[in-house]
Residue frames relative to the residue before (quaternion, step in Angstrom):
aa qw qx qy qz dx dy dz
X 1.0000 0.0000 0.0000 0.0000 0.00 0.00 0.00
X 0.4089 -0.6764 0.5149 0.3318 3.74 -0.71 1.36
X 0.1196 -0.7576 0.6261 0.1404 3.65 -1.13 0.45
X 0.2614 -0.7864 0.5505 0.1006 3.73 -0.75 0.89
X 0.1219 0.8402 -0.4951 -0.1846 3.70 -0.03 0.69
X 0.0064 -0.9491 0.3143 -0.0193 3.74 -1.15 0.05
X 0.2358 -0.8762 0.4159 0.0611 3.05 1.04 2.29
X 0.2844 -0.6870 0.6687 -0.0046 3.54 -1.25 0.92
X 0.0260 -0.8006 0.5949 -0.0665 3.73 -0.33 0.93
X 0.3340 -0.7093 0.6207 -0.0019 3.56 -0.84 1.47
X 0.1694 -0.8754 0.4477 0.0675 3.63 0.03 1.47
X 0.3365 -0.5894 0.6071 0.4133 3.79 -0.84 -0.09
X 0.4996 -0.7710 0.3420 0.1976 3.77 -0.58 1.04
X 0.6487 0.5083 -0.2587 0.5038 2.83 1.86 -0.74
X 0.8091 0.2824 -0.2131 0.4692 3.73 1.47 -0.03
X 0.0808 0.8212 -0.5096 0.2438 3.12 1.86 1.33
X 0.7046 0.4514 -0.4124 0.3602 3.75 0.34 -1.22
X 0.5854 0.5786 -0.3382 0.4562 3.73 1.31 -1.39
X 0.8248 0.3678 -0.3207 0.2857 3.74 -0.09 -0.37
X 0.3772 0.7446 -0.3316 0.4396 2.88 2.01 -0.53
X 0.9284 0.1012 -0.0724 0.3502 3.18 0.41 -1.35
X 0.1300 0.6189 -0.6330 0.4466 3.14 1.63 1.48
X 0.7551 0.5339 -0.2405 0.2949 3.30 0.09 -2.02
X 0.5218 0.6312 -0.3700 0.4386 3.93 1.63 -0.78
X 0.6133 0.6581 -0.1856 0.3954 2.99 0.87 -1.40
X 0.5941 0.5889 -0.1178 0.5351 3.70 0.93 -1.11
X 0.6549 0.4513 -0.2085 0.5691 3.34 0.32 -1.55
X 0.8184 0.2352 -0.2998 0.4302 3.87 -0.33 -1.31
X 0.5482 0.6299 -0.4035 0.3739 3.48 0.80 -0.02
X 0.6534 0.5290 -0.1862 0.5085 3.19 1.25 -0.91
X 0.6127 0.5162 -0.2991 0.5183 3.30 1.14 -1.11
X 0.7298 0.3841 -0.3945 0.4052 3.72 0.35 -1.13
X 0.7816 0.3121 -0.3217 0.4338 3.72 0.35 -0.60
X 0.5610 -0.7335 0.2975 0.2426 3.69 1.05 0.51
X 0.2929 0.7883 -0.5328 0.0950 3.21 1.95 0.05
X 0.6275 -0.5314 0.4830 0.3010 3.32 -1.95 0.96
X 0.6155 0.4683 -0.5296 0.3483 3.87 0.06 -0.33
X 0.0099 0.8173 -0.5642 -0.1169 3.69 -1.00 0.60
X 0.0825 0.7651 -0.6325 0.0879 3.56 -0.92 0.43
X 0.3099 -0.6682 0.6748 0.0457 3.08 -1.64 1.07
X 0.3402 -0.7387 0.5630 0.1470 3.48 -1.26 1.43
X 0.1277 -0.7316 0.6693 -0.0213 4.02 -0.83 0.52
X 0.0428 0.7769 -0.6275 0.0295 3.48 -0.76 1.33
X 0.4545 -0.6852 0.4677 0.3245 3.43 -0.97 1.25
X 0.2025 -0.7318 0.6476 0.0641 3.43 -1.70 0.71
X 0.7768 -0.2555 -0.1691 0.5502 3.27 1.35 0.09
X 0.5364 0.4550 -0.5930 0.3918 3.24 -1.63 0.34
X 0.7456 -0.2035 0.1317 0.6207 4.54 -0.31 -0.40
X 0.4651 -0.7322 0.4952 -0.0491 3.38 -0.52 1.82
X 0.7454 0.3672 0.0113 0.5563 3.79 -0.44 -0.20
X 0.5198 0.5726 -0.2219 0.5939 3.21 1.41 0.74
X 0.2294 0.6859 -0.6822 0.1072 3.94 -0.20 1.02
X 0.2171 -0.6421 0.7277 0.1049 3.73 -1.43 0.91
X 0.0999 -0.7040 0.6945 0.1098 3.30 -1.93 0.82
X 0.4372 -0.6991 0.5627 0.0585 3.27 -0.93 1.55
X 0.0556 0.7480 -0.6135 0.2470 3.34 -0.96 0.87
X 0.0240 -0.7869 0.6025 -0.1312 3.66 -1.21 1.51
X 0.1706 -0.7888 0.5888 -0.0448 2.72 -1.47 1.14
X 0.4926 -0.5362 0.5094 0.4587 4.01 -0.96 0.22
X 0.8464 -0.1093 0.2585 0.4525 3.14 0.05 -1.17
X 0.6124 -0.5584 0.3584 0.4298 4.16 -0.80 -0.07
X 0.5447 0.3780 -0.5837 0.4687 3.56 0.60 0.29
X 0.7159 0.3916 -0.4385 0.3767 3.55 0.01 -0.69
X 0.4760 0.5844 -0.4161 0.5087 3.92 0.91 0.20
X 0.6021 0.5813 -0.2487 0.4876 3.59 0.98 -0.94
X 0.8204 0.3900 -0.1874 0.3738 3.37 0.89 -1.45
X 0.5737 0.6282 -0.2842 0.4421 3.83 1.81 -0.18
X 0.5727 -0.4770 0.3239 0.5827 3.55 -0.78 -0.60
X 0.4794 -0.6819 0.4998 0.2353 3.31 -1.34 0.65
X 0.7361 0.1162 -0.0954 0.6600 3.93 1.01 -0.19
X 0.4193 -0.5430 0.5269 0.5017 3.91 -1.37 0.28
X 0.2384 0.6903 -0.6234 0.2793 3.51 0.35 -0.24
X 0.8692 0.3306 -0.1428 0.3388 2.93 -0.22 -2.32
X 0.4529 0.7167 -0.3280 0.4167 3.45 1.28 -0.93
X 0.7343 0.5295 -0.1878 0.3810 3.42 0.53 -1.26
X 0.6132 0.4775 -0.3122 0.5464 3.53 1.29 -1.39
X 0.8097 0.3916 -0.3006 0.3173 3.28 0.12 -1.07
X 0.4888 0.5934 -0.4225 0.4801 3.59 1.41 0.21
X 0.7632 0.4199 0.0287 0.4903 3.19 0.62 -1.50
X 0.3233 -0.7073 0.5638 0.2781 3.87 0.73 -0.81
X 0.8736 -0.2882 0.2628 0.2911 3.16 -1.60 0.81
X 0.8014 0.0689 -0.0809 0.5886 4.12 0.79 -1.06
X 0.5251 0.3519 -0.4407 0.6374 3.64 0.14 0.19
X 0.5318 0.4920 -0.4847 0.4902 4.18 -0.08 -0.61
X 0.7451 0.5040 -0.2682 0.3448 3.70 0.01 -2.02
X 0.6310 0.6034 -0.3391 0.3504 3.56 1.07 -1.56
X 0.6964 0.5580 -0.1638 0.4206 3.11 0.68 -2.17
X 0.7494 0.4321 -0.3017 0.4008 3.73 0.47 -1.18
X 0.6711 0.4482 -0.3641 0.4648 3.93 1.46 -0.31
X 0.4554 0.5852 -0.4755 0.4734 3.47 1.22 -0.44
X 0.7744 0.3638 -0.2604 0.4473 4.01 0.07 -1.68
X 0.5161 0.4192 -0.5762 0.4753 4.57 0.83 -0.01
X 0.7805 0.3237 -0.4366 0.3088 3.59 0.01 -1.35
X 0.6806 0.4990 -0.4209 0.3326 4.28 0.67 0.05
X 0.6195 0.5717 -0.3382 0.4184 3.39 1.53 -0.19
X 0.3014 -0.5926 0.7059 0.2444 4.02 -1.49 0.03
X 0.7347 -0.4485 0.2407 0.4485 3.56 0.49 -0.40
X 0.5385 -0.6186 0.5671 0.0754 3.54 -1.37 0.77
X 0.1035 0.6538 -0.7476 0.0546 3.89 -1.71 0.73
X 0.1065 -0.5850 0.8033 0.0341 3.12 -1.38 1.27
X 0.4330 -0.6746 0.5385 -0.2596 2.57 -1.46 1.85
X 0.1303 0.8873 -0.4394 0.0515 3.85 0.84 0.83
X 0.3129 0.8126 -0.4641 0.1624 3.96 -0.05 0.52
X 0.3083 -0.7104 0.5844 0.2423 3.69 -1.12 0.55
X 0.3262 -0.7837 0.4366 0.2981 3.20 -1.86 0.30
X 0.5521 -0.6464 0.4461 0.2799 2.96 -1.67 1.47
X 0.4183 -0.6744 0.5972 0.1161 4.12 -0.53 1.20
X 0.8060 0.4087 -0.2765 0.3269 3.41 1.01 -0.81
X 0.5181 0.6297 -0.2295 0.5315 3.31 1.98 -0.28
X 0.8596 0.4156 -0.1150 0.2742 3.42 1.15 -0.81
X 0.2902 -0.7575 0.5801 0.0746 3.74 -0.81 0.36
X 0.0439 0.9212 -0.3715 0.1069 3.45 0.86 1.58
X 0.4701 -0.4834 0.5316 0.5127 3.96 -0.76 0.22
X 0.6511 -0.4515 0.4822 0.3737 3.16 -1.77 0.68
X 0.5278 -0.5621 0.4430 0.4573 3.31 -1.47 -0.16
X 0.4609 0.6359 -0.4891 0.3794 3.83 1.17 -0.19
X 0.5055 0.7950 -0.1665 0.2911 3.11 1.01 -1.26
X 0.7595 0.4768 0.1295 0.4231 2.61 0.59 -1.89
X 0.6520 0.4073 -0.1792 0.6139 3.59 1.53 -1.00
X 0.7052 0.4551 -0.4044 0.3633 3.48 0.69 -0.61
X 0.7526 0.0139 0.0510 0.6564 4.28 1.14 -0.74
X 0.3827 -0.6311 0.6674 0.0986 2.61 -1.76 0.25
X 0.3842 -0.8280 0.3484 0.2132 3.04 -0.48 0.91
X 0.4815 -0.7409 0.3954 0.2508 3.62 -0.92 0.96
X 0.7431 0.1406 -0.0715 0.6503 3.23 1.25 -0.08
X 0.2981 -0.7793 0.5445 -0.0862 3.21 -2.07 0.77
X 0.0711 0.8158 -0.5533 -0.1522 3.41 -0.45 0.01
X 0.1842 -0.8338 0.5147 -0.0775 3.67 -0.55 1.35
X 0.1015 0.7135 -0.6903 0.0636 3.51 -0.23 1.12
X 0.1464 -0.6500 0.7448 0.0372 3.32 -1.54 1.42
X 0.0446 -0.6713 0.7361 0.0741 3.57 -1.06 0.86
X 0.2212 -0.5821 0.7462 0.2356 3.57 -1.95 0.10
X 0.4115 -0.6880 0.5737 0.1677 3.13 -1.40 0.72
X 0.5425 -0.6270 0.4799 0.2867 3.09 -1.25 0.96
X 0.6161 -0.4013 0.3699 0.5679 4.45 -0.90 0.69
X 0.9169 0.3394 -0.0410 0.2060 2.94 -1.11 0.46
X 0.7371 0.3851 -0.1317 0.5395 3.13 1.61 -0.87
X 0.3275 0.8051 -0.4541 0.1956 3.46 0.71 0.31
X 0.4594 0.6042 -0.4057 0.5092 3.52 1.63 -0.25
X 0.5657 0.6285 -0.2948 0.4451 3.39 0.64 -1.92
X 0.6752 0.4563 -0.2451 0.5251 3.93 0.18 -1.85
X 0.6027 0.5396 -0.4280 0.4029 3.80 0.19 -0.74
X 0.9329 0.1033 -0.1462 0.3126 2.91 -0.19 -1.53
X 0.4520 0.5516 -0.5348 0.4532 3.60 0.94 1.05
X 0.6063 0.5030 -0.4385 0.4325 3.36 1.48 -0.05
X 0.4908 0.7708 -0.1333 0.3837 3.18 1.75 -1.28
X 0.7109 0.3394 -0.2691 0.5541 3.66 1.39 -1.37
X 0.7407 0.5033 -0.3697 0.2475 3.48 0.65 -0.86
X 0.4486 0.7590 -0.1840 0.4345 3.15 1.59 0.05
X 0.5343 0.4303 -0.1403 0.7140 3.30 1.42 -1.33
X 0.7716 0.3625 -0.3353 0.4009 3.79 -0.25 -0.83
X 0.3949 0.7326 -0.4872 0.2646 3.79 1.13 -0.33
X 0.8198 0.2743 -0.0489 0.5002 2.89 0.75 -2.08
X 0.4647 0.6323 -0.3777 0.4915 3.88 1.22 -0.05
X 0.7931 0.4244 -0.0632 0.4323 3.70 0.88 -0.34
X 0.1250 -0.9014 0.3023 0.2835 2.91 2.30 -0.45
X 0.4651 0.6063 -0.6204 0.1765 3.42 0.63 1.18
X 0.7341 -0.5617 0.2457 0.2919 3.15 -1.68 0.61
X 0.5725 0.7031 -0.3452 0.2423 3.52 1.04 -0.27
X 0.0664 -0.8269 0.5151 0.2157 3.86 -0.56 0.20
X 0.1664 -0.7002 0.6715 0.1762 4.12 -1.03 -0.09
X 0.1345 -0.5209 0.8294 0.1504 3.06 -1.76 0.57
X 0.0541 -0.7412 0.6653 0.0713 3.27 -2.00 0.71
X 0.4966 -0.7508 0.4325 -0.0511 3.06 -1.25 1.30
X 0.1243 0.8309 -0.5170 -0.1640 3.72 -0.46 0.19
X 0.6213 -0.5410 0.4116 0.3897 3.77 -1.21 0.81
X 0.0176 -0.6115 0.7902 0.0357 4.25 -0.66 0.66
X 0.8722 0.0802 -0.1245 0.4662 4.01 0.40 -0.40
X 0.5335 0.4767 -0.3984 0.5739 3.85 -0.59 0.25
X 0.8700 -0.1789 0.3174 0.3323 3.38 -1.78 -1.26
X 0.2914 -0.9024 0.2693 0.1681 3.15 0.34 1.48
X 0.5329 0.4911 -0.3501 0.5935 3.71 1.81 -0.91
X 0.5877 0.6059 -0.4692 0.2596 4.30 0.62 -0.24
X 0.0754 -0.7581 0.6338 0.1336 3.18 -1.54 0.56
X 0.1274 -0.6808 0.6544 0.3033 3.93 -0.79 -0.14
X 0.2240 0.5250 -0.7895 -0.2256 3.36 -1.85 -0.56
X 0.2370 -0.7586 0.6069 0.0072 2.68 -2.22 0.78
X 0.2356 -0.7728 0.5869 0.0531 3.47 -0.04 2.08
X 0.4391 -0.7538 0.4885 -0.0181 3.50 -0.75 1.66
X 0.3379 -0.8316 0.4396 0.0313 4.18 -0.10 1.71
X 0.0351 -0.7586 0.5516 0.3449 3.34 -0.07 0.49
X 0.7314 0.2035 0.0779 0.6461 3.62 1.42 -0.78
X 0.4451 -0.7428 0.3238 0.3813 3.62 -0.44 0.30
X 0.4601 0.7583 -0.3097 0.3426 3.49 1.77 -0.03
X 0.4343 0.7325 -0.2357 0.4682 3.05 2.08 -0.91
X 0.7168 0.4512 -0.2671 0.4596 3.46 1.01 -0.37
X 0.4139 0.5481 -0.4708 0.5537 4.01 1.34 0.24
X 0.8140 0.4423 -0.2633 0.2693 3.62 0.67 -1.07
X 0.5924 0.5139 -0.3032 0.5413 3.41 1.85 -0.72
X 0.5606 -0.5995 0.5455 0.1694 3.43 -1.59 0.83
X 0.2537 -0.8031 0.4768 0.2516 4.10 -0.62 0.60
X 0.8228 -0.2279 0.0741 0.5153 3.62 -0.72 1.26
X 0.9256 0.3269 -0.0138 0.1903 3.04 -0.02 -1.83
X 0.6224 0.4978 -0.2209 0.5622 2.89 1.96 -0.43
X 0.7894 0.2289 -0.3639 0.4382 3.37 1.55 0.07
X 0.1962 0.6022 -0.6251 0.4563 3.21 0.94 1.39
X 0.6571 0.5672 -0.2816 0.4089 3.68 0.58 -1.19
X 0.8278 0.2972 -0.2119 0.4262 3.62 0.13 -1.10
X 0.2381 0.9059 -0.0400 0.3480 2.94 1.83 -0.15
X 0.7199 -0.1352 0.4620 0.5000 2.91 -0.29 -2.53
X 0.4246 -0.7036 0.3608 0.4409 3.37 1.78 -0.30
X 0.8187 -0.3957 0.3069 0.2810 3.11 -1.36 0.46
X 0.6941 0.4417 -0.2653 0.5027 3.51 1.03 -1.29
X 0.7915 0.2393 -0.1490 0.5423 3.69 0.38 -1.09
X 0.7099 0.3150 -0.4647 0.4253 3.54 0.67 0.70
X 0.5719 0.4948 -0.4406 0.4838 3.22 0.72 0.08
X 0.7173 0.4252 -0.4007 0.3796 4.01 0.93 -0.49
X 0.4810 0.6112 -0.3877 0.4948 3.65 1.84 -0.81
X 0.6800 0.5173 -0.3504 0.3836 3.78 0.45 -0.97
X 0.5122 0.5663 -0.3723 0.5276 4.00 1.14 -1.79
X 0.8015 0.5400 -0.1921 0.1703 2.79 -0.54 -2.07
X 0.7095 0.5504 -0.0976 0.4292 3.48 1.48 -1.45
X 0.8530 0.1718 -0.3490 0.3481 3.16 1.76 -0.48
X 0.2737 0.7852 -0.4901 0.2614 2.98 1.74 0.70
X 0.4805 0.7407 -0.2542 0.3949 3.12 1.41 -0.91
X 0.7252 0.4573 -0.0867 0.5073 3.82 1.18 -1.12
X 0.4007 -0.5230 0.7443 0.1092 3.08 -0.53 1.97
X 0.9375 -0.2233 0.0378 0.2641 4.00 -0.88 -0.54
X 0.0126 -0.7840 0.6173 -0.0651 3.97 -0.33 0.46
X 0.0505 -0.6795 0.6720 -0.2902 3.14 -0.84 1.71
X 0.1644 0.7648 -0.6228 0.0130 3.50 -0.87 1.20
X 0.1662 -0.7651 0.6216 0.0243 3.47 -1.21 1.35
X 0.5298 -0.5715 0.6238 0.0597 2.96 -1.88 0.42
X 0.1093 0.7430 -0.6136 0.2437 3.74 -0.39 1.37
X 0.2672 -0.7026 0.6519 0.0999 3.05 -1.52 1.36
X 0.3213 -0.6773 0.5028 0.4304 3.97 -0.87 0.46
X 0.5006 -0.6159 0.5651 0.2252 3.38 -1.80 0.81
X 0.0710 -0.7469 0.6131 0.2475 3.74 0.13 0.10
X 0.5651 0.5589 -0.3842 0.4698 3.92 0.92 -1.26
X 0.6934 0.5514 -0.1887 0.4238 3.54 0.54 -0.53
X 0.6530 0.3410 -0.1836 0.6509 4.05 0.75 -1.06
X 0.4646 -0.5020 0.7293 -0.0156 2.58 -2.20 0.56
X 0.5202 0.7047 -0.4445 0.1877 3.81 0.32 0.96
X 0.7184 -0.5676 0.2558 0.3104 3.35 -1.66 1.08
């Protein structure tokens, strides 16, 4: 089972620029000695500010077993034993606090870029809505995630989503993430509700949309640009 992981770090604002370029450090280190762990950084631009997530994949949990188990360790073993210590007190005193974030994707929820797609760029930008279901309702949350998905391509707009569930962290939580080539890309895509409608019509999209977020204890969607200066990729 593919596992997606993805630490979120809650900056002090006044020592955003200072961790930034701890975390650079790290990254080109990693890059120059090719170390096998990869991960792409993603800093929010809108929706909770002061907010940078590293992304990270795996095949499955043994091969999690065999990597480092914390950046901490990552860091020593990049850096060694003093330079490691220096670097790792500089990035506590700029942080408020940290969430690793362990979930797989749900194939049946999603409406993904090809895989050509996907090999040829990364995308500079993102939009990421994470919602928590309300007890109980996580079926309900599904399959409003489930319709808007189907209506993507049924409607021929350009937009795709990948969706995620929580295996570690917040267990009622879900993310998807509808991939930017540019932020202009977003005049051309249709919002939730309006392509349920053209969709499924008005009557049964508009009750799949209600219905789906009554269902949602919370739903928060942000805006994140990727950091290449920042990741560690192949």
């Amino acid at each position: 089972m593919a596992l997606t992981n993805v630490l979120s770090v809650r900056l002090r604002p006044e020592k955003a620029r200072a961790y930034q370029q701890c975390i650079g450090k790290v990254a080109e280190r990693a890059r120059t000695k090719k170390d096998p762990f990869r991960w792409t950084a993603h800093q929010t631009i809108g929706g909770e500010v002061g907010m940078l997530h590293f992304v990270s994949e795996a095949p499955d949990w043994a091969s999690i077993g065999t990597r480092d188990a914390t950046p901490e360790i990552l860091i020593l073993r990049l850096f060694g034993e003093a330079d490691g210590a220096r670097i790792l007190d500089e990035v506590s005193a700029c942080t408020m606090g940290a969430r690793q974030t362990t979930g797989r994707e749900r194939h049946d929820l999603s409406y993904p870029p090809e895989a050509k797609e996907l090999a040829r760029e990364r995308a500079p930008f993102a939009v990421v809505t994470t919602l928590r279901a309300r007890p109980g309702q996580q079926d309900v949350c599904e399959e409003l995630i489930r319709k808007i998905a189907e209506a993507i391509p049924k409607v021929g707009d350009p937009a795709h989503i990948t969706t995620y569930q929580a295996l570690i962290g917040d267990l009622r939580s879900y993310w998807t993430v509808r991939p930017l080539r540019a932020l202009d890309d977003l005049d051309r895509q249709a919002q939730p509700s309006d392509l349920l409608s053209r969709a499924f019509g008005a009557g049964e999209g508009g009750l799949v949309y209600r219905t789906g977020l009554e269902a949602m204890e919370s739903v928060e969607r942000s805006l994140v640009m990727l950091r290449s200066d920042l990741s560690n990729v192949s």
